[in-house]
C-alpha positions in Angstrom: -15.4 27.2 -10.0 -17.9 24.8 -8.5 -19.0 21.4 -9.9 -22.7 20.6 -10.3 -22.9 19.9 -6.4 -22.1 23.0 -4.9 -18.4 21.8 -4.1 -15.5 24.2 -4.8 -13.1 23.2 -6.9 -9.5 24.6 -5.7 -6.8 21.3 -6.2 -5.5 20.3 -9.4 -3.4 17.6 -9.4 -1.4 17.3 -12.1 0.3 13.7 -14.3 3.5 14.9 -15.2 4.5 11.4 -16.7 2.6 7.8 -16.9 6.5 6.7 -16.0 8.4 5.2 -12.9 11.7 4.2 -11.2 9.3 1.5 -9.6 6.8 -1.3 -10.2 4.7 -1.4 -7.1 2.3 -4.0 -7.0 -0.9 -2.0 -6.6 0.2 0.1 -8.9 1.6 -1.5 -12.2 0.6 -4.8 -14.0 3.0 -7.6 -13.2 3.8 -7.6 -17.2 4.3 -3.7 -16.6 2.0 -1.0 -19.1 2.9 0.4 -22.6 4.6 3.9 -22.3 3.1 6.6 -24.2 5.3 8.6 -26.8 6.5 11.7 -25.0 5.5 13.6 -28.2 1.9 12.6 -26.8 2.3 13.9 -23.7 1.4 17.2 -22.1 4.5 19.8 -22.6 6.1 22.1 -20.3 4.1 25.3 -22.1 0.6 23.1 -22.5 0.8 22.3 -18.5 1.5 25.9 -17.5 -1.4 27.5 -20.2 -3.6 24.7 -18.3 -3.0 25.6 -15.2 -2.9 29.2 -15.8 -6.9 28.5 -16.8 -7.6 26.4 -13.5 -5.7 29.2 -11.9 -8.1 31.8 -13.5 -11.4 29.9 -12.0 -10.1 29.1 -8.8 -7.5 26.5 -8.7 -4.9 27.4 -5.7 -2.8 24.2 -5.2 -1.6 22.4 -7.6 0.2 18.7 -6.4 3.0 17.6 -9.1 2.0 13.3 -9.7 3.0 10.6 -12.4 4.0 7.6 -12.5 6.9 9.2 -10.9 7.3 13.1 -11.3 10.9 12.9 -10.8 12.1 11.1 -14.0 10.1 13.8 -15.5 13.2 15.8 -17.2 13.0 19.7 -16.3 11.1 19.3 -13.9 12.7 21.8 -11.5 12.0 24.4 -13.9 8.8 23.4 -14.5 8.1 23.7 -10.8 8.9 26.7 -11.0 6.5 28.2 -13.8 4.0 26.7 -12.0 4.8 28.5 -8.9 4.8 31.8 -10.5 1.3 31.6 -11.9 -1.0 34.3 -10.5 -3.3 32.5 -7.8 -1.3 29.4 -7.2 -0.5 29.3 -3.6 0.9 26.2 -3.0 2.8 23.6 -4.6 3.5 19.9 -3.7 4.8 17.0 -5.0 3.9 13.2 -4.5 6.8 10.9 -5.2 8.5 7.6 -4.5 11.5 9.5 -3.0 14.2 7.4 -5.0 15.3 11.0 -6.3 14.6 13.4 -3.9 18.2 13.3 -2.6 19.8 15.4 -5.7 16.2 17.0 -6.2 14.5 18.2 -2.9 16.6 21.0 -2.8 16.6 22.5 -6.3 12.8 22.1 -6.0 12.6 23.8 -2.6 14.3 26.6 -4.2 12.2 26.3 -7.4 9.2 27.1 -5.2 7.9 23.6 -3.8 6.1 23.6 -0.5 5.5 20.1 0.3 6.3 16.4 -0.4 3.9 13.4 -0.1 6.7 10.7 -0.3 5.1 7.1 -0.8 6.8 4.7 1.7 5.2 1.0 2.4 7.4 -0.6 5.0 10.8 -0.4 6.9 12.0 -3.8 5.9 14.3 -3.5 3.2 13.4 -6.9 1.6 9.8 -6.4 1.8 10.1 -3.1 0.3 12.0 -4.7 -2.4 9.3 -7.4 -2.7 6.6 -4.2 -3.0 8.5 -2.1 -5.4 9.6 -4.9 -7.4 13.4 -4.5 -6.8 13.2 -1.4 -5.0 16.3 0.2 -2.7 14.6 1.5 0.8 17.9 3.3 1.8 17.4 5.4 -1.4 13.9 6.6 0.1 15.1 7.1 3.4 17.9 9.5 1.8 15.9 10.9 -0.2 13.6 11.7 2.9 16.2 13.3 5.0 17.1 15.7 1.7 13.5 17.3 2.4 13.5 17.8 5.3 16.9 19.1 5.3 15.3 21.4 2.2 12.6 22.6 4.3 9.7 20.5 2.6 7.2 20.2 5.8 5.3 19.2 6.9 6.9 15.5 5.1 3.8 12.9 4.8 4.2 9.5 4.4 2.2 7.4 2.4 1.7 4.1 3.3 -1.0 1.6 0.6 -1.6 -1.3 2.9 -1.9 -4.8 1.2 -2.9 -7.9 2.4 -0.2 -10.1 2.1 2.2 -7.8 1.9 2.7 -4.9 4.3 -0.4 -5.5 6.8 2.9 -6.3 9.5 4.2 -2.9 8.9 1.6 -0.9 10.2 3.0 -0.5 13.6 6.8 0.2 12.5 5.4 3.1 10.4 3.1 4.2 13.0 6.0 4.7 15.5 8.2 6.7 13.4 5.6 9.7 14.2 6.9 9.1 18.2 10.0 11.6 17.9 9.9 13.2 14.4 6.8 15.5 13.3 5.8 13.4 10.3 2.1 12.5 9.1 2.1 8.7 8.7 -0.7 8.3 6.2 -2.4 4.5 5.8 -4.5 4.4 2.7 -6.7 2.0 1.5 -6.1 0.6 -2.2 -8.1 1.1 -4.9 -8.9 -1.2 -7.6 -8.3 -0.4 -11.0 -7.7 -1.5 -14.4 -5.6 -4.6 -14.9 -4.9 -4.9 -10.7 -8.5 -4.2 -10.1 -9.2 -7.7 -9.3 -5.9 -8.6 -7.2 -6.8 -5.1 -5.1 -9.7 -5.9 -4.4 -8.3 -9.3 -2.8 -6.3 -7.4 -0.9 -7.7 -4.3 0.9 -6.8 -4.0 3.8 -9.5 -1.6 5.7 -8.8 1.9 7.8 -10.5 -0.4 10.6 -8.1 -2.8 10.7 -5.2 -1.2 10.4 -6.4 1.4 12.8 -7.3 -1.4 15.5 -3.8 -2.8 14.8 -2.1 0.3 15.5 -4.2 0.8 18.8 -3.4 -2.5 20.0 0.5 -1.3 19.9 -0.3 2.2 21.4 -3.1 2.6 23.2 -6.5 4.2 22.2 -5.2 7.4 19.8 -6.4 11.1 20.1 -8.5 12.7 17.2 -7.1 15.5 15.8 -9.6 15.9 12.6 -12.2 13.7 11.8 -13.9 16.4 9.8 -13.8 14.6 6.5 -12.4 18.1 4.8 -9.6 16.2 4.3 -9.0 13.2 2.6 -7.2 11.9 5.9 -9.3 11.1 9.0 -6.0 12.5 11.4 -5.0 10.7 15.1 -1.8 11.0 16.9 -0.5 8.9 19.6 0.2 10.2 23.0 2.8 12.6 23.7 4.1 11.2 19.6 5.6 15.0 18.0 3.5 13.5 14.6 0.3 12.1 13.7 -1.5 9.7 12.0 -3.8 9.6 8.9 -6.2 7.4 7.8 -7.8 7.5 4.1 -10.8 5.5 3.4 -12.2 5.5 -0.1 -13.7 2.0 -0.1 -14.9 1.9 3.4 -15.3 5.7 4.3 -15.5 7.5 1.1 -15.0 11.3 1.6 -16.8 12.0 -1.8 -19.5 14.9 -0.7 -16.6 17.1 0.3 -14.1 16.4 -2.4 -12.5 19.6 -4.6 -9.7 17.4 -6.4 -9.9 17.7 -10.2 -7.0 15.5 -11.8 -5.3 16.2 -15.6 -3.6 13.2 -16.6 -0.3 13.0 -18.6 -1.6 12.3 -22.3 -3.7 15.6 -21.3 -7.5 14.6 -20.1 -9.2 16.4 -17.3 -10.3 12.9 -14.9 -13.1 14.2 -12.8 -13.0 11.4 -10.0 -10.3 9.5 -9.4 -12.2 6.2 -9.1 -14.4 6.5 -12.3 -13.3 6.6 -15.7 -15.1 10.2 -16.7 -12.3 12.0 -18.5 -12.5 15.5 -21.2 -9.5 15.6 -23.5 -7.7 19.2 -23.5 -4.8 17.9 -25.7 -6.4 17.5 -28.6 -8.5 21.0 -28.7 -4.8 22.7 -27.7 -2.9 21.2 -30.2 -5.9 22.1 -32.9 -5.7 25.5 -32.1 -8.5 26.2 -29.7 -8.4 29.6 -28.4 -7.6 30.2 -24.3 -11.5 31.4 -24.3 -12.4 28.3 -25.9 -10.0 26.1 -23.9 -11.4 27.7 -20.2 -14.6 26.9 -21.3 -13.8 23.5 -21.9 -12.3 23.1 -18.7 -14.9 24.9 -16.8 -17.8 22.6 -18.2 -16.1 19.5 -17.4 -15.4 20.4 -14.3 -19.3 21.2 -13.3 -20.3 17.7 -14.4 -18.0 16.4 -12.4 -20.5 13.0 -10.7 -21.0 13.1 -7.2 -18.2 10.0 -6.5 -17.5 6.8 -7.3 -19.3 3.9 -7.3 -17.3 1.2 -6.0 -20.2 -0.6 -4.0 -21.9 -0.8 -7.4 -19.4 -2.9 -8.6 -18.8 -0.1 -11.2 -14.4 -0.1 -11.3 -12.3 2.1 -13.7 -11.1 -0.3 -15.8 -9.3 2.3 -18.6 -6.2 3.0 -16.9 -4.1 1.7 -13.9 -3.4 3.9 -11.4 0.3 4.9 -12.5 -1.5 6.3 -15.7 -3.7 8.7 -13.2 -1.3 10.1 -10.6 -3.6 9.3 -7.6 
């Protein structure tokens, strides 16, 4: 499966819920969002017949997102349907880690490769201040429990926001120093109602790469290929590395194979433009799987090129806990 620019499409990433045990501040309005129904939400047997179809045109990983995927109920079980689908090779999971203690091992043995667990800052008050009444010990737990679980390589994903977290560049950056962790600084994104404050606030891969130099020395490129989102460094003689990802000032668009199925069931073909096909409602009509692939496939060849932030052009339909990043 290939979208009309040649690009092969192999990484579904999937909404479990538009839910989360935290309010982070690029994330969710201040005023918070209205939850959908569940009822109106993808269930367990429509996300495994969709992925079964991505599977069948080329999908091989599949990332698990939300809001937060682990207030999703069932979800180890769901893991592992997902898992067992012809052609999926690899599983992950993006989470806050607030759960990850009592789940990282059921999941592990459910079939989960890998967790992406969001972490901002080692300062318990200013995690508190990011989350909006956050615990940070709870994270920390939870990322111990992976490791413990065998969920490597971990990655750490750190949104840096002016104001904020900026200070907490270099802390993060040092925890790579003696454990073999990917440190991951990420630029935010602007959307829907905390489009404007984001775009107050970004905080570019420049300066926070310049920040972390200035503590450690010039860094060593590892891959600066652009395959991957993450433009990787490590420090000297550090047993991790470093990522940077750039989609306001480096966009990695031309080389991008990420399709993204949203909770309430629509196929979002760039993360950073509001282009969406609705699957639910031809499912739940009683389209056939033929006519259901097709519908899939199609959508995912007009996917656009990327996004069109310099334009001024912002998705303004959903916040990001409503895509899954």
């Amino acid at each position: 499966m290939r979208d009309q620019y040649g690009r092969p499409l192999r990484d579904l990433r999937i909404s479990l819920t538009d839910r989360c045990n935290l309010r982070c501040v690029y994330c969710m309005p201040a005023g918070g969002i209205a939850f959908r129904p569940p009822a109106e939400l993808l269930q367990d047997h429509e996300i495994l017949l969709l992925t079964r179809i991505a599977a069948e045109l080329g999908v091989c990983k599949v990332r698990l997102t939300g809001g937060e995927p682990t207030v999703r109920p069932g979800l180890v079980d769901l893991v592992r349907g997902i898992a067992a689908i012809p052609g999926i090779r690899d599983v992950a999971l993006t989470t806050n880690g607030v759960r990850l203690r009592e789940l990282a091992g059921p999941l592990a043995q459910a079939g989960l490769r890998r967790v992406n667990v969001s972490l901002d800052t080692l300062d318990p008050e200013q995690f508190r201040r990011i989350t909006r009444g956050g615990r940070l010990q709870d994270v920390l737990d939870g990322i111990r429990a992976a490791e413990e679980a065998g969920l490597r390589p971990v990655k750490l994903n750190t949104v840096v926001v002016r104001g904020f977290n900026e200070d907490a560049v270099v802390p993060l950056a040092a925890l790579t120093l003696d454990r073999p962790w990917e440190v991951r600084f990420i630029e935010m994104m602007p959307f829907g109602e905390v489009a404007d404050f984001a775009e107050g606030q970004v905080v570019r891969t420049e300066e926070t790469l310049r920040r972390v130099e200035d503590a450690f020395g010039p860094l060593e490129p590892l891959d600066l290929s652009g395959e991957e989102p993450a433009r990787t460094y490590r420090i000297r003689g550090a047993a991790g590395t470093l990522g940077f990802i750039s989609p306001i000032s480096e966009p990695f668009c031309s080389k991008c194979g990420r399709l993204r199925l949203t909770a309430d069931g629509k196929l979002r073909l760039c993360l950073l433009r509001d282009d969406e096909e609705d699957l639910l409602t031809p499912l739940r009509r009683g389209a056939s799987y033929e006519e259901l692939r097709e519908i899939f496939r199609a959508a995912a060849y007009r996917r656009p090129f990327g996004h069109a932030l310099a334009e001024r052009l912002i998705p303004r339909r959903r916040v990001m806990i409503q895509i899954g990043g």
